[in-house]
C-alpha positions as CSV (number, residue, x, y, z in Angstrom):
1,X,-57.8,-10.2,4.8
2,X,-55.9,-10.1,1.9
3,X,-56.8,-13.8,0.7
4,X,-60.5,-12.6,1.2
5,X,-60.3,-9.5,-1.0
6,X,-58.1,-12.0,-3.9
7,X,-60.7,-14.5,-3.4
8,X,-63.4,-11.6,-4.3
9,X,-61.2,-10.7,-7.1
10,X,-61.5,-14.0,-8.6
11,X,-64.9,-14.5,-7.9
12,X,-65.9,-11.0,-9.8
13,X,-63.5,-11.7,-12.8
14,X,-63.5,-15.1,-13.7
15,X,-67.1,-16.5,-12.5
16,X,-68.8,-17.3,-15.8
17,X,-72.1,-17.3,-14.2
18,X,-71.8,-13.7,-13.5
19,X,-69.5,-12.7,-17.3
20,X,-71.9,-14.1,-19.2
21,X,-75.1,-12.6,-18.1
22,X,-76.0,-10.2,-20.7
23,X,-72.5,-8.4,-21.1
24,X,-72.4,-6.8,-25.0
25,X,-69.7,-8.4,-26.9
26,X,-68.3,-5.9,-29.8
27,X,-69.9,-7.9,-32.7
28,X,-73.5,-6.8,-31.3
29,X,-71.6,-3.2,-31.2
30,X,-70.8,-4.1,-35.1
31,X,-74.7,-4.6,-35.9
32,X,-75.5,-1.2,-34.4
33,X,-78.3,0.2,-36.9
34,X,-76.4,2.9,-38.1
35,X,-78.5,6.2,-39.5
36,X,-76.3,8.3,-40.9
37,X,-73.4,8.4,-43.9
38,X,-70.4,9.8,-43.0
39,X,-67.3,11.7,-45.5
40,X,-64.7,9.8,-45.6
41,X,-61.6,12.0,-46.0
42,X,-58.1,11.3,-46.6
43,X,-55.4,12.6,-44.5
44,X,-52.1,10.8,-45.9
45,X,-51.3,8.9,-48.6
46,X,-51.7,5.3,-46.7
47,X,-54.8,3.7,-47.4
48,X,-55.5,3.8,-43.5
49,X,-54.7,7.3,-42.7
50,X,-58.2,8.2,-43.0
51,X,-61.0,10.0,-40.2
52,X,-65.1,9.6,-41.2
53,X,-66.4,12.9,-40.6
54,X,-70.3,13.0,-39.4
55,X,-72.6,16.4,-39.0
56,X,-75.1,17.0,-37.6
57,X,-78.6,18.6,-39.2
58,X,-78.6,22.1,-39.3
59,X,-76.3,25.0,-39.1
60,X,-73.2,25.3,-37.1
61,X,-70.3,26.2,-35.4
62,X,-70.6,22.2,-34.5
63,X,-69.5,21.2,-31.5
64,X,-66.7,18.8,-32.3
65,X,-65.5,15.3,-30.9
66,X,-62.8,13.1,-32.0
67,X,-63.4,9.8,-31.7
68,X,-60.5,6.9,-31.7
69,X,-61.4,2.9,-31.8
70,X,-60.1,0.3,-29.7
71,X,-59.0,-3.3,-30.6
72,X,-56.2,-3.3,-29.0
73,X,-54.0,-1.2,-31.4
74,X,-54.3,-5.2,-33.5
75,X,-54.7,-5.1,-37.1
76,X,-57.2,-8.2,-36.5
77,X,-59.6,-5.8,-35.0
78,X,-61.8,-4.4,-37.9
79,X,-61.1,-0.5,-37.0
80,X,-63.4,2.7,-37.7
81,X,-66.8,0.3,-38.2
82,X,-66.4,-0.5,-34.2
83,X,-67.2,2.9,-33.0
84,X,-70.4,4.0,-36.0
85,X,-72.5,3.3,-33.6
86,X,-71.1,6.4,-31.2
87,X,-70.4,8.7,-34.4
88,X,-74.0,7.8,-35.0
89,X,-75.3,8.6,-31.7
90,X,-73.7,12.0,-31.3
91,X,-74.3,13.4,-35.1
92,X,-78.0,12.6,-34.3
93,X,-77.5,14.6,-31.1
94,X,-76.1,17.6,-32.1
95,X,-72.2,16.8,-32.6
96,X,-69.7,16.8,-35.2
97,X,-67.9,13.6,-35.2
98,X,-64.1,13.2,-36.7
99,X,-63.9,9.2,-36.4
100,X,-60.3,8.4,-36.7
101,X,-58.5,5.3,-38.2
102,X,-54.8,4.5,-37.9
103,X,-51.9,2.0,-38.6
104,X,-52.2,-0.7,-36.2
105,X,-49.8,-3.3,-34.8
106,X,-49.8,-5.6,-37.6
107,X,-50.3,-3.1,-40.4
108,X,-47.3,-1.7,-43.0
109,X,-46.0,1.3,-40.7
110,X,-48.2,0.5,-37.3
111,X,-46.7,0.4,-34.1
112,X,-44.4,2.9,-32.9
113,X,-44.1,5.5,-34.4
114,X,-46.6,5.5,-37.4
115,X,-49.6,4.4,-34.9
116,X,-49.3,7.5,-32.9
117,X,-48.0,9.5,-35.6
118,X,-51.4,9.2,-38.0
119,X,-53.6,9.8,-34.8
120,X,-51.6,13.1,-34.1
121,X,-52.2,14.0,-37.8
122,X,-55.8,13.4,-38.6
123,X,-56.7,14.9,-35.2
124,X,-54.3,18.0,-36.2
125,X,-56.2,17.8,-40.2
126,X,-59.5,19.0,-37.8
127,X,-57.8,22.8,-38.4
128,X,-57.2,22.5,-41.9
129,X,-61.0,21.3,-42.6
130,X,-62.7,23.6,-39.4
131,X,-63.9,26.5,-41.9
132,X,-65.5,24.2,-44.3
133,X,-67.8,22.2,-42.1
134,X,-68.3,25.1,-39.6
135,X,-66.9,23.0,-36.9
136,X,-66.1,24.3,-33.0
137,X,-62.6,23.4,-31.8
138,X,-62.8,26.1,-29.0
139,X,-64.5,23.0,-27.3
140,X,-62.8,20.0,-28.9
141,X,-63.3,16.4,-27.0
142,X,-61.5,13.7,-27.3
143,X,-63.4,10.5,-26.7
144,X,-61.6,7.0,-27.2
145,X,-62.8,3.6,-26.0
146,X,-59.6,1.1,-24.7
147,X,-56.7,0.8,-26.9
148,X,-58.9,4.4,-28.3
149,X,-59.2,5.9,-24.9
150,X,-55.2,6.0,-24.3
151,X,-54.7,7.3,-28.1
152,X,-57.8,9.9,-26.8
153,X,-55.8,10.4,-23.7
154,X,-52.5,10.7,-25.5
155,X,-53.6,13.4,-27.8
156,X,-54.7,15.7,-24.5
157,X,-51.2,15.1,-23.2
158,X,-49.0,15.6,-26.4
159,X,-47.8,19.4,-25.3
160,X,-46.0,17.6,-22.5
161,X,-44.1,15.1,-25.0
162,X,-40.1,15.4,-24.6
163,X,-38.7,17.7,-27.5
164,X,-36.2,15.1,-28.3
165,X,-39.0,12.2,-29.1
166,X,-40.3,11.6,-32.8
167,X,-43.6,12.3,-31.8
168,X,-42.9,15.7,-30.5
169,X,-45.0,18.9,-32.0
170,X,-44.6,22.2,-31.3
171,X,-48.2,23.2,-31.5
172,X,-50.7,20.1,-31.4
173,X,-54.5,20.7,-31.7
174,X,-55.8,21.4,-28.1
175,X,-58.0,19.3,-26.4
176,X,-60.4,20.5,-23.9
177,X,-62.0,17.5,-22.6
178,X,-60.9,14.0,-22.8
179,X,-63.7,10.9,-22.0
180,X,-61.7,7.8,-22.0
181,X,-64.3,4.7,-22.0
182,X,-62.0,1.7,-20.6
183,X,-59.3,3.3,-21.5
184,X,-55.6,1.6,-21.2
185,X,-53.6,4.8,-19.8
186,X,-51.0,3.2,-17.9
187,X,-49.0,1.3,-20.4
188,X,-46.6,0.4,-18.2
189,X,-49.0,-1.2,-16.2
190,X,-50.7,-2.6,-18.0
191,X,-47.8,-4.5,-19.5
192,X,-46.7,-5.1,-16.5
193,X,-49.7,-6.6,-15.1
194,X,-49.9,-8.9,-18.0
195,X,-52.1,-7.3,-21.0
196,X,-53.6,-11.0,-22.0
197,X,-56.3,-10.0,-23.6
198,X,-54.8,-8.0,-26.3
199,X,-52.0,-10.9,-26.6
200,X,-48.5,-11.5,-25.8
201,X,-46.2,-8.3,-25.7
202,X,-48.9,-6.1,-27.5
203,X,-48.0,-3.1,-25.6
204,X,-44.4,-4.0,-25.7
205,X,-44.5,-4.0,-29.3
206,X,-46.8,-1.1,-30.1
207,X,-44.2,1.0,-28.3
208,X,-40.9,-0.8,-29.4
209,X,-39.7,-1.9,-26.2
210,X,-37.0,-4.3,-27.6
211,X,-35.3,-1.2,-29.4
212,X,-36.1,1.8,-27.0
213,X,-35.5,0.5,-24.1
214,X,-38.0,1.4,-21.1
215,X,-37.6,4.6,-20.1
216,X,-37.7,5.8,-23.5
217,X,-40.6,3.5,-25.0
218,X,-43.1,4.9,-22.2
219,X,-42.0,8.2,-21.8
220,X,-44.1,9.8,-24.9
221,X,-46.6,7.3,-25.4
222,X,-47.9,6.4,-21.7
223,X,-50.2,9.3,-20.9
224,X,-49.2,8.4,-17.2
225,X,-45.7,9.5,-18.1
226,X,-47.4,12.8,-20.1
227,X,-49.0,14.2,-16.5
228,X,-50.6,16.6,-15.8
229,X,-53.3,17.1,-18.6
230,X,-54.8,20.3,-19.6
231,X,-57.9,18.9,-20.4
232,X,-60.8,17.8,-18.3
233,X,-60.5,14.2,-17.7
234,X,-63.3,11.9,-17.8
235,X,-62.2,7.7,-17.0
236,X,-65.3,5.4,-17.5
237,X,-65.1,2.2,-16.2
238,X,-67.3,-1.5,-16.2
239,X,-67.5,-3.6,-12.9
240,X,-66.9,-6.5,-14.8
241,X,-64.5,-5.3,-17.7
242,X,-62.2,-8.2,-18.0
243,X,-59.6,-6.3,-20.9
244,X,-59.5,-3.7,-18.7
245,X,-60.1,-4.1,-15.0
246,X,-61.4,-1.0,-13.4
247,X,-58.7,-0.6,-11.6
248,X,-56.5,0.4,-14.4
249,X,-59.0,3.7,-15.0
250,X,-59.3,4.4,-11.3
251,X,-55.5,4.6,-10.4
252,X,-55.3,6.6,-13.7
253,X,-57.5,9.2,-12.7
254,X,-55.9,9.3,-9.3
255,X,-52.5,10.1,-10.6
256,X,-54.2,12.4,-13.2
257,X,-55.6,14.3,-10.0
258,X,-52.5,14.4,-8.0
259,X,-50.3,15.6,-10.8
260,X,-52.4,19.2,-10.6
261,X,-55.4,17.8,-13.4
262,X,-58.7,17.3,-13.1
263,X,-60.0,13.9,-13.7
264,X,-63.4,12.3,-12.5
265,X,-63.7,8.8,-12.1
266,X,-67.1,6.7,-12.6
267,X,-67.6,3.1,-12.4
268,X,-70.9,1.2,-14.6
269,X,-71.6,-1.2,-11.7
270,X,-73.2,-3.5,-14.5
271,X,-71.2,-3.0,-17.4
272,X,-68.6,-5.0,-18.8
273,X,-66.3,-3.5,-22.1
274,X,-68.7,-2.8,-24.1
275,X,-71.5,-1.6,-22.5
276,X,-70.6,1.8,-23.0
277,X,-70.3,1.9,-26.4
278,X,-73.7,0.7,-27.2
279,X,-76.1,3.1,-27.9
280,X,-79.3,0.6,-26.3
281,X,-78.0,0.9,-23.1
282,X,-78.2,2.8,-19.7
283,X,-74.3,3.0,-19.8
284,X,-74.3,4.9,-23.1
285,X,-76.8,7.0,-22.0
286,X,-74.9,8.1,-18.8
287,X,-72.0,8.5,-20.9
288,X,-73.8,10.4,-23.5
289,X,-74.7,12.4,-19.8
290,X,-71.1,13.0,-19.2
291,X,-70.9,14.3,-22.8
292,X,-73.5,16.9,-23.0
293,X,-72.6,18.2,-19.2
294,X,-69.6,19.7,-20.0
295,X,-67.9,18.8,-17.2
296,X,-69.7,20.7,-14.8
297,X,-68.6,19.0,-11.7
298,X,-65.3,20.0,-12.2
């Protein structure tokens, strides 16, 4: 039985018949036709400590998301520009949008713990700027896609971060949902499963393994370490995401569940990683579903 369900495994993963039927790779995410300009707006004194912040037309309070990239937490990936087409999508349905950029592996300061540090910050700037752009953090969602869906993740979890660890704050902006889109929650396991596609010892290295140790490197930047959430928990997952096996969400949101949270799971029986954060396709629109339901099956 077992060699069936591996020989399935393989089948669904690494037949390129079936990968490269009309999956979206994230350049055609790039060439998104984008219809909006957002403010850029500084929230340290690196040149990538920076969110984009997108309103909506007309008058507020906005409803507010932060939104975090993906790439792997890799310098190599070009950042803010891969999620426009989302900040796009949702100023032009109703939403304020606080797009967030960050030190990444590979940057001056990146890694641990300047990566997680400017996240914390520019999501925590959101109260600083709330009364000038009339914006709603009663209601604030965190949405993330990948390497972004654990930062999104993360930031929903940071009350539970050990007082002792650098990245500890006494009163972090609260999150009341959280829609992670492929998102790599389990670093552990996802190291320890072999996290290829971002490259060799990417996770290890975004949390300073070598010098932490293991217990220490996971315990306040693994959201699986940082359970239960207080937020509503959303995991999003493609059949045929190969970065991120759906798996990875499903176990996540199981654990999320049984630690006391709430956390739905949905698999995109068509989708691969991208899918979902394309703004042309059924998969965006169910997530875009997700977004606008508050939750309501919770």
């Amino acid at each position: 039985m077992k060699s069936i369900l591996l020989a399935a495994l393989c089948f669904l993963f690494f037949s390129p018949g079936l990968l490269s039927q009309d999956l979206v790779h994230w350049q055609n995410v790039l060439s998104a036709e984008i219809t909006r300009s957002p403010e850029r707006i500084q929230v340290g004194s690196d040149s990538l400590q920076f969110a984009d912040l997108w309103l909506p037309d007309g008058e507020g309070p906005h409803l507010t998301v932060i939104l975090i990239h993906g790439g792997c937490w890799l310098s190599t990936y070009p950042g803010v520009k891969l999620t426009n087409p989302i900040a796009d999508a949702l100023s032009n349905s109703g939403f304020a949008v606080w797009n967030i950029e960050y030190r990444r592996v590979g940057h001056s300061g990146g890694g641990y713990p300047g990566t997680f540090l400017d996240v914390a910050r520019a999501a925590d700037h959101l109260r600083e700027i709330s009364g000038d752009f009339d914006l709603d953090l009663d209601h604030l969602i965190a949405i993330g896609h990948s390497a972004g869906g654990h930062l999104a993740t993360w930031l929903a979890a940071r009350r539970n971060i050990p007082t002792d660890s650098e990245l500890y704050h006494s009163d972090p902006i609260q999150i009341s949902r959280v829609i992670s889109l492929a998102g790599i929650n389990d670093l552990e396991y996802y190291a320890w499963y072999g996290s290829a596609p971002c490259g060799e010892q990417t996770v290890e290295k975004l949390v300073s393994l070598e010098d932490r140790g293991e217990d220490e490197a996971y315990a306040d930047t693994s959201p699986a370490r940082l359970l239960p959430l207080q937020a509503n928990h959303v995991e999003v997952a493609g059949s045929f995401d190969r970065p991120v096996p759906p798996f990875f969400g499903r176990e996540f949101s199981l654990k999320a569940a049984e630690s006391g949270g709430t956390s739905r799971f949905i698999l995109q029986p068509n989708a691969g990683h991208y899918e979902m954060t394309a703004p042309w396709t059924e998969e965006w629109n169910q997530v875009m579903d997700i977004i606008k339901s508050g939750d309501q099956s919770f």
